[in-house]
N, C-alpha and C positions, 0 to 999 in steps of 0.2 A: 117393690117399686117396678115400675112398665121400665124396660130396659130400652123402650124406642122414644121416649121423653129424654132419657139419658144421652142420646148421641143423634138428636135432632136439632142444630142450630137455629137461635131466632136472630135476626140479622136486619140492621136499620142499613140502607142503603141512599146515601144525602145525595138528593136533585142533581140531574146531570153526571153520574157515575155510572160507569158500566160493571155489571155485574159479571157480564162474560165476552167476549168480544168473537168474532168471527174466525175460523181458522183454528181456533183453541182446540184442545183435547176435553171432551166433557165427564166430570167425574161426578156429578149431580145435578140433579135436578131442586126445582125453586118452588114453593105456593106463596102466592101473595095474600099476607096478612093483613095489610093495608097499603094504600100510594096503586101506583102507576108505575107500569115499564111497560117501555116502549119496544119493539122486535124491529128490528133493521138490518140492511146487509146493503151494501155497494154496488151498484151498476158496472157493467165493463168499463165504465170513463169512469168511475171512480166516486159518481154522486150516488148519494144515499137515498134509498128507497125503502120506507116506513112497509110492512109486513103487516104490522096488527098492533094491537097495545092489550096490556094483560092486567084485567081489575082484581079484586078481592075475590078469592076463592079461585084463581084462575091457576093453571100449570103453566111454564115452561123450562125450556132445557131438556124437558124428556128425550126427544129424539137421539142426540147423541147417544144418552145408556141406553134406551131399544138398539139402536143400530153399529154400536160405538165408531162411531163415525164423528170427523170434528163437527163442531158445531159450524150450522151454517147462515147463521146472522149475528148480530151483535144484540145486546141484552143491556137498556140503560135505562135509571130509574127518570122520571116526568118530574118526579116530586118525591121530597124522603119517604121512601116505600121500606116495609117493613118485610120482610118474608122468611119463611122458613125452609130451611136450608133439605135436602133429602139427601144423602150420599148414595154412592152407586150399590153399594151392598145391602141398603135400605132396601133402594126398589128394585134391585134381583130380588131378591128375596120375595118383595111381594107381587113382581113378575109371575116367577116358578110357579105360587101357588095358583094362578091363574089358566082358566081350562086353555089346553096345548093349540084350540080352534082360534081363542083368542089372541094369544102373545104372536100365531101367526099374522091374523087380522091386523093387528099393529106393525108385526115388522113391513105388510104390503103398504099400509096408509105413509107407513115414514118414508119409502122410498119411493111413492107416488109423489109425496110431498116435495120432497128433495127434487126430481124431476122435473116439475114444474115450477119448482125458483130458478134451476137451472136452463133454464127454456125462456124465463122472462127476466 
């Protein structure tokens, strides 16, 4: 038996729940099997500012395990989205095997990213 069937969760997440919130510590990352989540994080006054939204086949939550760093929006489903779940020793793992140019490549883009939420 594939031992990564074994300890991948698949996860219904019902309309208007957040799957991860802002500020949080992140210990996995998300693929959207079906539905909608929407990416959001708060303005200095407090109102909410829409990031993006993530369809079928889409990632998110990566950033924090690239950079472990909290997350920096909130993560709530549109509509009961279904996703499955990655834990962080999932994608170390399949991090490491990735050439040493690239896991670079990524830790630049997440904290280009990070910069420019923080900036807007």
């Amino acid at each position: 038996m594939n031992d990564t069937k074994k300890i991948l969760d698949r996860l219904v997440i019902a309309e208007g729940t957040s799957v991860f919130n802002e500020g949080d510590r992140g210990d996995r990352a998300y693929v959207v099997q079906d539905g909608v989540i929407e990416i959001w994080r708060k303005d200095e006054y407090g109102n909410p500012i829409v990031l993006g939204k993530v369809e079928k086949g889409g990632i998110f939550g990566e950033m924090a395990l690239i950079d472990d760093q909290p997350r920096m929006a909130t993560a709530r489903a549109l509509i009961a989205t279904t996703v499955i779940s990655v834990p962080r020793n999932v994608f170390s793992v399949k991090l490491a095997k990735c050439d040493p140019f690239i896991r670079g490549l990524l830790g630049i883009f997440v904290r280009n990213i990070r910069s420019m939420a923080q900036n807007h």
